[in-house]
C-alpha positions in Angstrom: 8.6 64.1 -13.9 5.8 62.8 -15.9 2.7 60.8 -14.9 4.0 57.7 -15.3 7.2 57.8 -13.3 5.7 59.6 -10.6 2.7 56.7 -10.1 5.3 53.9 -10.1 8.0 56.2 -7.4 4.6 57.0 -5.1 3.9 53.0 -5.6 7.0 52.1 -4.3 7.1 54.5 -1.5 3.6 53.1 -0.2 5.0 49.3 -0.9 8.1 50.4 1.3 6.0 52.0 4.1 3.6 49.6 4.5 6.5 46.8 4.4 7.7 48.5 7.2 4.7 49.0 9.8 4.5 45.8 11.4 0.8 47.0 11.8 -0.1 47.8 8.7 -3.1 46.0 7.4 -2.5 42.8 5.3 -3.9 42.5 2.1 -5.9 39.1 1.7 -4.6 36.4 -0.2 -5.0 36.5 -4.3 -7.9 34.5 -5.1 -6.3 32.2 -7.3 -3.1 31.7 -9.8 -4.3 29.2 -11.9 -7.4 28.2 -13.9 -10.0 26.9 -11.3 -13.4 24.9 -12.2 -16.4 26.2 -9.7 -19.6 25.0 -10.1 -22.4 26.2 -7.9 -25.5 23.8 -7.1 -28.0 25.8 -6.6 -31.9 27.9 -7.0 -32.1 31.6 -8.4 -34.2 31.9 -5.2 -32.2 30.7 -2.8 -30.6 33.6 -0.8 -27.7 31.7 0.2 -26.7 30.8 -3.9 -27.3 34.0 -4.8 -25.1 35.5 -1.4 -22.1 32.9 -3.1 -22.9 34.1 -6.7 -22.7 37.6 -6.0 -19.7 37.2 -4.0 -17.9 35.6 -7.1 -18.9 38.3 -9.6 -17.8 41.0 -7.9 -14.2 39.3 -7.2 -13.9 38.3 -10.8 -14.2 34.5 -10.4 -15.4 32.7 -13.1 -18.3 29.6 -11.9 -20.9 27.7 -13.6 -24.2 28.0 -12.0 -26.5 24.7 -12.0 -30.0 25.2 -11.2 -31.2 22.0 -9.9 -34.9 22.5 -10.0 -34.7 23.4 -13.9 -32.1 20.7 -14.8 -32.4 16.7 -13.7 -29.4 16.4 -14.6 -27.6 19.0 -12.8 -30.0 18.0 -9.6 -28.9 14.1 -10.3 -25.4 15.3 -10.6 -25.3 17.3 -7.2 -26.9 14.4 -5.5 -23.9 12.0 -6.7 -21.6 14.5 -5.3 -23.3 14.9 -2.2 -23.3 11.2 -1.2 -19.4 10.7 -2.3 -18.7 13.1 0.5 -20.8 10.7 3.5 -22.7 13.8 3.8 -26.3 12.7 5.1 -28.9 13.2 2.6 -30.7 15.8 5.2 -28.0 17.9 6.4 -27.5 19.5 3.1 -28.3 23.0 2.4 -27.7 24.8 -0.4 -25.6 26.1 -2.4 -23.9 23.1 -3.1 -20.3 24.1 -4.6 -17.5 21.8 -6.3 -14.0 23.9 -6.3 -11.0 22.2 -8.5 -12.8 18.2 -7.4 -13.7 19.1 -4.0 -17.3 19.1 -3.1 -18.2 21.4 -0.5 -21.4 20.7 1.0 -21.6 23.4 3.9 -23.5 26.5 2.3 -20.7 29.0 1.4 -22.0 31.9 0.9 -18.7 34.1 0.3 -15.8 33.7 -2.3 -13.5 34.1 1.5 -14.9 30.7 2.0 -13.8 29.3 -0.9 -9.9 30.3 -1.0 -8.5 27.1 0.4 -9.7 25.3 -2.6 -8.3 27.6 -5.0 -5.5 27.5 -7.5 
């Protein structure tokens, strides 16, 4: 039998067994299907931003990171989205994150937090 054949009969007998055990462990859901648009409000030094950012990377989500103490813009930007939520200006912390037009103001600091907004 080569290589080949073998990985995909061993695949399917691992599929079928784990189908099978009620108790087997679920795999989590896939991160997305579609294209998604992630931008991250943030400060290279903020431990929470860089918690989120790190979390991304190493599940293969693509994000744009704004720094809002370099960029006005980004930091003007943030602040528009922040007050078209109702959130009250001091109960923000960051990171600040927009996922597919919905601005999420509570400090994610995990991709896991992020799932019901993606594609």
């Amino acid at each position: 039998m080569n290589a080949r054949l073998l990985t995909l009969v061993l695949a399917a007998a691992v599929f079928v067994g784990c189908a099978s055990d009620p108790h087997a462990a679920q795999a989590p859901a896939p991160l997305s299907t579609g294209q998604n648009a992630i931008t991250v409000y943030g400060r290279p030094s903020c431990a929470n931003c860089e918690s989120l950012r790190r979390s991304l990377e190493r599940n293969g989500v693509a994000y744009l990171f704004r720094d809002v103490d370099a960029d006005q813009a980004a930091n003007s930007e943030m602040w528009q989205k922040i007050r078209s939520t109702g959130a009250a200006d001091n109960s923000v912390i960051l990171p600040v994150v927009e996922v597919n037009g919905v601005v999420l103001v509570t400090h994610p600091t995990s991709v896991d937090q992020l799932r019901p907004y993606l594609r």
